[in-house]
C-alpha positions as CSV (number, residue, x, y, z in Angstrom):
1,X,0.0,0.0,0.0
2,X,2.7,2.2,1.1
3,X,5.9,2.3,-1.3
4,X,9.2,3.2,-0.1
5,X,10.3,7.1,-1.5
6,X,13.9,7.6,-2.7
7,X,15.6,9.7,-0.7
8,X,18.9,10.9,-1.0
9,X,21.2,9.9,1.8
10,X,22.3,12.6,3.9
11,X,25.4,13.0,6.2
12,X,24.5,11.5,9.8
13,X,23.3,13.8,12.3
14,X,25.3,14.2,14.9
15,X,23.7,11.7,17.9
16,X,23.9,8.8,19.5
17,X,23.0,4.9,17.6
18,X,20.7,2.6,18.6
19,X,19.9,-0.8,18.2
20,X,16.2,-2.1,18.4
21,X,16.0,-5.9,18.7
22,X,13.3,-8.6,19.0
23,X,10.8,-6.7,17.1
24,X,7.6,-7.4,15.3
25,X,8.6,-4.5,12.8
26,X,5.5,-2.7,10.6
27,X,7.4,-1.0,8.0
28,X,4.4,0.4,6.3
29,X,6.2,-1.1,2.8
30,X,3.7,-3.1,0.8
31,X,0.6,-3.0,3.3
32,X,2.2,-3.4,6.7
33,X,5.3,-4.7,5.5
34,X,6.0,-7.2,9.0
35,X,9.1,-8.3,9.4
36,X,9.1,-10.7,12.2
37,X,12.1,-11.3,14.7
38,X,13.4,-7.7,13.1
39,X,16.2,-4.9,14.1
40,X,16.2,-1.5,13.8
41,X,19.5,0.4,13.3
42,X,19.3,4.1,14.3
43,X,22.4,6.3,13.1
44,X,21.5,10.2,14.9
45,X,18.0,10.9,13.7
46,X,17.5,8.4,10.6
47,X,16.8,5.0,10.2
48,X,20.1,3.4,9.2
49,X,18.3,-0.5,8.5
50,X,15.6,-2.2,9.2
51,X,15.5,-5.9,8.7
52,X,15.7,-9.5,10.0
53,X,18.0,-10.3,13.2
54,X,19.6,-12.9,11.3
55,X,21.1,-10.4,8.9
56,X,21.8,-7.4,11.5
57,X,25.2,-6.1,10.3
58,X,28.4,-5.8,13.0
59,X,27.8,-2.6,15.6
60,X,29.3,-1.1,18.5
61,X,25.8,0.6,19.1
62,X,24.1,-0.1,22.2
63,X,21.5,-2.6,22.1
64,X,18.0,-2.5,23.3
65,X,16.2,-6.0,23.0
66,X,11.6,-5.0,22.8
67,X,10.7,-8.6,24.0
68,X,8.5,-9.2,20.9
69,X,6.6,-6.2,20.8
70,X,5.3,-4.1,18.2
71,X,6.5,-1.1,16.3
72,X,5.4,1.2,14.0
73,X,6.2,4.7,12.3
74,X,5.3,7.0,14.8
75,X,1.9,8.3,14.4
76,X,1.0,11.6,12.1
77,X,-2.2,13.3,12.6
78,X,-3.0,15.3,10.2
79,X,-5.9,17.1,10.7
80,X,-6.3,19.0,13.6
81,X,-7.9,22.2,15.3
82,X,-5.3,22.1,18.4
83,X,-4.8,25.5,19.3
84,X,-8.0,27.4,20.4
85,X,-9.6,29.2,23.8
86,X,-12.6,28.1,25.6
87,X,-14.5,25.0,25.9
88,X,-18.1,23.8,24.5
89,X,-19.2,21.8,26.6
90,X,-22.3,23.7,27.4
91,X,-23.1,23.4,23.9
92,X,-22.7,19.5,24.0
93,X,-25.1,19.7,26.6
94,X,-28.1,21.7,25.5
95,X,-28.1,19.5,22.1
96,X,-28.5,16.6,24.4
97,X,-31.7,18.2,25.7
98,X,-33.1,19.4,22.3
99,X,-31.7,22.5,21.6
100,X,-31.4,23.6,17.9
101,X,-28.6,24.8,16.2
102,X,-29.8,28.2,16.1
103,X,-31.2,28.2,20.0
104,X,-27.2,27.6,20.3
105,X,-26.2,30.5,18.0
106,X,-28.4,32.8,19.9
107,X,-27.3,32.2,23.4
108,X,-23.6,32.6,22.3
109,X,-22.6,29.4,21.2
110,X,-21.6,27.2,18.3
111,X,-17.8,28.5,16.3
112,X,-18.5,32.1,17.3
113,X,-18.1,31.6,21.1
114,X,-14.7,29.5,20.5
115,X,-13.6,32.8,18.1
116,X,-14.8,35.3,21.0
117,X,-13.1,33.0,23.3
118,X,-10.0,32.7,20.9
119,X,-9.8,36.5,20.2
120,X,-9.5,37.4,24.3
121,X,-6.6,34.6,25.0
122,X,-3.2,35.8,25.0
123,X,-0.5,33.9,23.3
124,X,0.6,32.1,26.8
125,X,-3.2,31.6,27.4
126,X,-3.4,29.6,24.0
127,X,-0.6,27.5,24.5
128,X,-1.6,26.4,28.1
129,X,-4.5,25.2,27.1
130,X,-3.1,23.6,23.8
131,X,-0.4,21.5,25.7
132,X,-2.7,19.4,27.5
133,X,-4.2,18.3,24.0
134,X,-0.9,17.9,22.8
135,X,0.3,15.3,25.7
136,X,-2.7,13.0,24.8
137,X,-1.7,13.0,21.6
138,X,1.9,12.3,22.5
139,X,1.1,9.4,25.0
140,X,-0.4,7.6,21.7
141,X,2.7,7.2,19.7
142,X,2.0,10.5,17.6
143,X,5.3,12.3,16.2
144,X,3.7,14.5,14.2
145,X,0.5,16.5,14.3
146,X,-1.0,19.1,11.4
147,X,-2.6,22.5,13.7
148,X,-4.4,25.0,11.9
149,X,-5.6,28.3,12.5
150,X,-9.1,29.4,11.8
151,X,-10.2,30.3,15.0
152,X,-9.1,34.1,15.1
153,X,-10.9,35.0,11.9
154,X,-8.8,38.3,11.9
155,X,-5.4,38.9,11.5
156,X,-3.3,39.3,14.9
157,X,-5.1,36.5,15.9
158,X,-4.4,34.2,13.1
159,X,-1.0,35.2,13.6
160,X,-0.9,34.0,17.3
161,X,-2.8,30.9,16.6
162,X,0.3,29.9,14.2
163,X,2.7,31.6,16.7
164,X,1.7,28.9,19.5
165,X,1.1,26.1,17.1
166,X,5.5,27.0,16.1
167,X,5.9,27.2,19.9
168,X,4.2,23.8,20.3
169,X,7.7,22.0,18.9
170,X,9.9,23.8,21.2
171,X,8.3,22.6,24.3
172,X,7.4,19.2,23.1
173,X,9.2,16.1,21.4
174,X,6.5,16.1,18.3
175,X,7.1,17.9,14.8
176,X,4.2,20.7,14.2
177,X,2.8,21.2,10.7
178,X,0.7,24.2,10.6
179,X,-1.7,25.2,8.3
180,X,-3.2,28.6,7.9
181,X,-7.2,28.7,7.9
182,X,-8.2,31.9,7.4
183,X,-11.1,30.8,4.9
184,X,-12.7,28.7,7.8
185,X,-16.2,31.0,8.6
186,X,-17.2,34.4,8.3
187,X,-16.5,36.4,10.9
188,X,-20.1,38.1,12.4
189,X,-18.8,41.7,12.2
190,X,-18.2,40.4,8.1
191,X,-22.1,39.0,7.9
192,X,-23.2,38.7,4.0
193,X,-19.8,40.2,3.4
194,X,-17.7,36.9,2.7
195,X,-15.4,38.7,-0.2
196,X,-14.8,41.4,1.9
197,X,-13.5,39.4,4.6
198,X,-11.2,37.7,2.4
199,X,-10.1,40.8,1.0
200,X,-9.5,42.7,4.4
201,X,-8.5,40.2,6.6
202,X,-7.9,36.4,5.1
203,X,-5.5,37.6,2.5
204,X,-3.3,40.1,4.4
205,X,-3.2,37.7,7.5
206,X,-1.9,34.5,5.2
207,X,0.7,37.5,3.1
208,X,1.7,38.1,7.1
209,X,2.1,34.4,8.4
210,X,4.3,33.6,5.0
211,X,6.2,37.0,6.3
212,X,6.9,35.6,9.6
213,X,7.7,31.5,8.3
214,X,4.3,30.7,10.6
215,X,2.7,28.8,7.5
216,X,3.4,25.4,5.8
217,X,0.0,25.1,3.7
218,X,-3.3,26.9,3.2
219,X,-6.5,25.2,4.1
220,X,-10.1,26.3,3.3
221,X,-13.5,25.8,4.3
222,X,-15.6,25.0,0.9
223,X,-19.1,24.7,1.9
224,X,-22.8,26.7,1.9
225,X,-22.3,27.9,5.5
226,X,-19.0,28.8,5.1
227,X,-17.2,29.7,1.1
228,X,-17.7,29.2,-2.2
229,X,-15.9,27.7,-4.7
230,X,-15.1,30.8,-6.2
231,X,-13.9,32.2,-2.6
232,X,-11.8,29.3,-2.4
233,X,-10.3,29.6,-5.8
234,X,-9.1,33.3,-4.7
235,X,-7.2,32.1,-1.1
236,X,-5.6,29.4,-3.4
237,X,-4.6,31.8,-5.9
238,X,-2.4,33.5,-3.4
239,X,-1.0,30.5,-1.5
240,X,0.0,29.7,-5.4
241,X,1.9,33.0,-5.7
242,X,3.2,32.8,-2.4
243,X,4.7,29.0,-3.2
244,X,2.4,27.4,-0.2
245,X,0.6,23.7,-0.8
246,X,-3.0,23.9,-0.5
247,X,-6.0,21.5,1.2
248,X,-9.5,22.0,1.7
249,X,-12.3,20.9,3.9
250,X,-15.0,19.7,1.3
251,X,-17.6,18.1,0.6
252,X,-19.1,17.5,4.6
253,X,-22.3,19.2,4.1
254,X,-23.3,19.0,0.4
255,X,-21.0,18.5,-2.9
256,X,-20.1,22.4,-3.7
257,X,-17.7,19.9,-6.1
258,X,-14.5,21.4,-4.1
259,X,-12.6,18.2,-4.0
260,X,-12.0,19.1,-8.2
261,X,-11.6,22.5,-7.1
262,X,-9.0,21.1,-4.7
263,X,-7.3,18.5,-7.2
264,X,-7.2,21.4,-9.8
265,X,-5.2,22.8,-7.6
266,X,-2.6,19.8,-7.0
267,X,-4.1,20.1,-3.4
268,X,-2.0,17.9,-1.0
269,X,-5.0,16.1,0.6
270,X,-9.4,17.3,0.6
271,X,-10.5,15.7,3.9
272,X,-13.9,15.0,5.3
273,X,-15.8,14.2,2.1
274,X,-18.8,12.9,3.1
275,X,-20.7,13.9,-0.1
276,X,-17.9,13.4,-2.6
277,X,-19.0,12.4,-5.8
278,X,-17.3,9.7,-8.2
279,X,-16.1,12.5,-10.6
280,X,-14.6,14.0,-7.4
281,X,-13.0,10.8,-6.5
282,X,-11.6,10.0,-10.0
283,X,-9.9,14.3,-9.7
284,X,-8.9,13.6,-6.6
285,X,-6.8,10.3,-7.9
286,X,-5.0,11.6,-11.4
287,X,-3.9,14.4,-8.8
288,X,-2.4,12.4,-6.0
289,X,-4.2,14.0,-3.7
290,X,-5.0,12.0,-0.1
291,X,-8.7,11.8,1.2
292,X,-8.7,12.7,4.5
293,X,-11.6,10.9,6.4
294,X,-12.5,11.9,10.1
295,X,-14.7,10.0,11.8
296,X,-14.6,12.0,15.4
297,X,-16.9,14.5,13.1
298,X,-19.3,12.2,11.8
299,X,-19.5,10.8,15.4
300,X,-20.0,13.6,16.6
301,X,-22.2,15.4,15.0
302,X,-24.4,12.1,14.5
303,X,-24.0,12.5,10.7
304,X,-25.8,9.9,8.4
305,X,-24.2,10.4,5.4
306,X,-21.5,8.0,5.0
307,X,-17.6,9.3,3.2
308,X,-17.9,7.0,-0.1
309,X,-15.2,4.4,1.1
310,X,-16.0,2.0,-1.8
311,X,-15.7,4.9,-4.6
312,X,-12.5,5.9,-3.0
313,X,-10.9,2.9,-3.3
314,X,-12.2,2.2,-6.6
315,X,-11.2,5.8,-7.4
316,X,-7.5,4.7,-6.5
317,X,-7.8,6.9,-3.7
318,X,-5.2,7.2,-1.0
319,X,-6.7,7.5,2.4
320,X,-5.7,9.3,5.7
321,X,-7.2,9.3,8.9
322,X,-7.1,11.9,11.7
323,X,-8.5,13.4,14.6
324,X,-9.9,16.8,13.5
325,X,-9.4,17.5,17.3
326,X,-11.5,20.6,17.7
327,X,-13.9,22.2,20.6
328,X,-17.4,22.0,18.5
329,X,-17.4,19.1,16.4
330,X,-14.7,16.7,17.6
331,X,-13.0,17.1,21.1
332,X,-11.1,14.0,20.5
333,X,-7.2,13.8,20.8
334,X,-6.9,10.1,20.9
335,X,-5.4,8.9,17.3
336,X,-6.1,5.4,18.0
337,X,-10.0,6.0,18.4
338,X,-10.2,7.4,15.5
339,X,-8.6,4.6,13.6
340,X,-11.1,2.4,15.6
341,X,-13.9,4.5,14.7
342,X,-12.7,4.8,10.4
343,X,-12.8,0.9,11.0
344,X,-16.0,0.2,13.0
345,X,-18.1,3.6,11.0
346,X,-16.5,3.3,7.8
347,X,-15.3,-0.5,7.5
348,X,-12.0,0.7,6.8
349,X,-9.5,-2.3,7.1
350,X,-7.0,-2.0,9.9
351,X,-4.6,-2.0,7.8
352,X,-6.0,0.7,5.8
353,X,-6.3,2.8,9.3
354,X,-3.1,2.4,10.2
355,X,-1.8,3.2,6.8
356,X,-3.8,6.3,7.0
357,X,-1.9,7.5,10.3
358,X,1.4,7.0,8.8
359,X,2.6,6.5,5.2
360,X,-0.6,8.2,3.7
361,X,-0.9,10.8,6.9
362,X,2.5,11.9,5.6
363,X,1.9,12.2,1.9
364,X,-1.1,14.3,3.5
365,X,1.6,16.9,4.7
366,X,3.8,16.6,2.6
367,X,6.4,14.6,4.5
368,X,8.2,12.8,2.0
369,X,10.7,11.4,5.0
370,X,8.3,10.3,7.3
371,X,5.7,7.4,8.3
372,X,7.9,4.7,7.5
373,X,10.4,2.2,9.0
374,X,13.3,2.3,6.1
375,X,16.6,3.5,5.5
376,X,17.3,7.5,5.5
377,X,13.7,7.8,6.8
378,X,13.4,10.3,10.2
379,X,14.0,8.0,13.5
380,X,10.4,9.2,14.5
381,X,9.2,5.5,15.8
382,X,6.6,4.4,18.1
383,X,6.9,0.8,20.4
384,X,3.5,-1.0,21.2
385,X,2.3,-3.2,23.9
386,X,1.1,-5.3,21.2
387,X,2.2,-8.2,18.5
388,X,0.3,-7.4,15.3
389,X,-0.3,-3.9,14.1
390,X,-4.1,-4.7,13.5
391,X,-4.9,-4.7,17.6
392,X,-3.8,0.0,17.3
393,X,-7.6,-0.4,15.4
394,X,-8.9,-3.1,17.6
395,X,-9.0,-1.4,20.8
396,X,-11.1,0.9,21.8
397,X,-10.1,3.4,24.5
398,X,-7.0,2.0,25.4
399,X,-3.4,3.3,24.7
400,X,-1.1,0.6,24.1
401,X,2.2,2.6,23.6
402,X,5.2,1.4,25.4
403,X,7.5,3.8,24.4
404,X,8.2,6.5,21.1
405,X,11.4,7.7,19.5
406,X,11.6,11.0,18.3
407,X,14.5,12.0,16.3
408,X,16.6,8.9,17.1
409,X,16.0,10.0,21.1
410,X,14.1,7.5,23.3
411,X,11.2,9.2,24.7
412,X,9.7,6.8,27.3
């Protein structure tokens, strides 16, 4: 499923090795690519081999011997709403006792209370509130996580958003990808103004973060509620000019037809895509661009409509999975769940799950060196309480991580 990407070999990092032995090894090569009784060499921060303990070649490294567990890339989510202020759990609440979406809106609620909320917390605020998230995420074998803004819905506080999502890496053992989401809703001081917004604020704010090196890609929100194809087409127009890889959020609510939009674009992943089309699919395909399903979403929100699984794959689709971790729709940081839930909601194979937290999550971000176990790939490696990579989607609830390397560093 997942092929091994040339890479050119680079001088070692400077570092310590390592030597990982008595492994069930998932190299994410070929489906899981399970190389039983396996090694791991680590040379700094890549992996220097991988293979059978038979043929482990002469080292001086120190040796660490897994007693038969599991290991895997280390997980890559790459969809996620990390950094924001406030809570909804009020909101959660008063749907459980029959309040509508719009009794919600007017007492304060739905995504303009976690913007108010967002808007009064200072950069220190944010990233208190973001670390806790983070950990969870970190005590499930993640190594990488995708945060975007979109909760600001002005400029200085898009900036911050992506300020603490960069801080995020320096106070953590996890690489942050972070996406700029200015296109996400329309502010209410911008109501039946949408172009204006994207004129005033979204597009100065995105020239701004690319200023600053606070952006890795442009994301978009491509639905009746929220933009227009058309809308979209503009915010993408000036990631293209300012050299910046695009995604989109498409296709939840009703087929505005933005996973083409996306593809036309050479967008690196559309994600949610409940009402995705086969014509979308078959874009999405000759484009290389990854489906990103989330099923915390769908859970949440008690959705019906079903992401077209079978016309994906048929499609030639390659599928990620993620958390879309998030105050309103999916307040979920555990990776595993959501592999669980792609599985049990979506009959997504294990393997297919796990693929789409690793090899897959990676092409989603644009991480050529990442979510696989092979030579010159990052040393970014998680170590399971578990004996065969299907049990990560079997569970449910539980967090079977013994141990992660980040970097070629043992983080236990």
């Amino acid at each position: 499923m997942c092929r091994h990407i040339h890479i050119k070999r680079r001088q070692k990092q400077a570092g310590s090795a390592m030597i990982l032995t008595n492994a069930t090894v998932a190299t994410m090569q070929e489906g899981y690519g399970l190389i039983p009784q396996a090694a791991i060499v680590i040379e700094g921060d890549r992996i220097a081999w991988v293979g059978p303990m038979a043929d482990l070649p002469a080292s001086a490294a120190p040796v660490t011997d897994l007693g038969g567990r599991l290991v895997t890339p280390g997980l890559i989510d790459c969809h996620t709403h990390l950094v924001f202020g406030g809570d909804r759990a009020r909101e959660f609440e008063m749907r459980l006792t029959g309040a509508s979406y719009e009794d919600i809106a007017r007492a304060g609620g739905g995504i303009v209370s976690t913007v108010t909320a967002t808007r009064a917390a200072s950069e220190d605020s944010l990233l208190a509130q973001a670390l806790p998230r983070l950990d969870q995420m970190l005590a499930e074998g993640v190594t990488r996580i995708e945060v975007k803004s979109g909760y600001g819905l002005d400029i200085e506080t898009e900036l911050r958003m992506l300020r603490v999502a960069r801080r995020l890496e320096t106070l953590r053992p996890v690489r942050i990808s972070t996406t700029f989401l200015g296109a996400h809703a329309i502010p209410a001081e911008y109501k039946d103004r949408a172009d204006d917004y994207l004129t005033e604020q979204v597009i100065p704010a995105l020239r701004r973060a690319h200023a600053e090196g606070l952006v890795d890609a442009v994301d978009g929100f491509c639905e009746g509620i929220a933009f227009s194809p058309d809308q979209i087409a503009r915010v993408f127009a000036e990631a293209r000019a300012l050299n910046l890889p695009v995604k989109l959020h498409a296709e939840q609510l009703s087929n505005l037809h933005g996973a083409a939009l996306a593809a036309r674009h050479r967008a690196l992943s559309a994600d949610h895509l409940e009402y995705l089309d086969a014509e979308g699919a078959r874009a999405m395909a000759a484009a290389g661009t990854v489906a990103v399903i989330l099923p915390g979403a769908f859970y949440a929100l008690r959705e019906t409509q079903l992401p077209p699984v079978a016309v994906l794959r048929e499609a030639g689709v390659a599928m990620a999975v993620a958390t879309d971790c998030n105050p309103g729709t999916a307040p979920m940081t555990s990776l595993c769940l959501a592999m669980n839930m792609a599985c049990t909601l979506f009959r997504l194979t294990p393997l297919e799950a796990l693929s789409g937290t690793t090899c897959i999550a990676a092409r989603a971000l644009g991480q050529a060196e990442e979510g696989q176990i092979a030579p010159d790939f990052r040393a970014d490696v998680a170590i399971w309480q578990a004996r065969h990579p299907a049990e990560l989607a079997y569970r449910i609830g539980a967090t079977p991580l013994h141990a992660r390397i980040f970097g070629g560093r043992l983080d236990a």
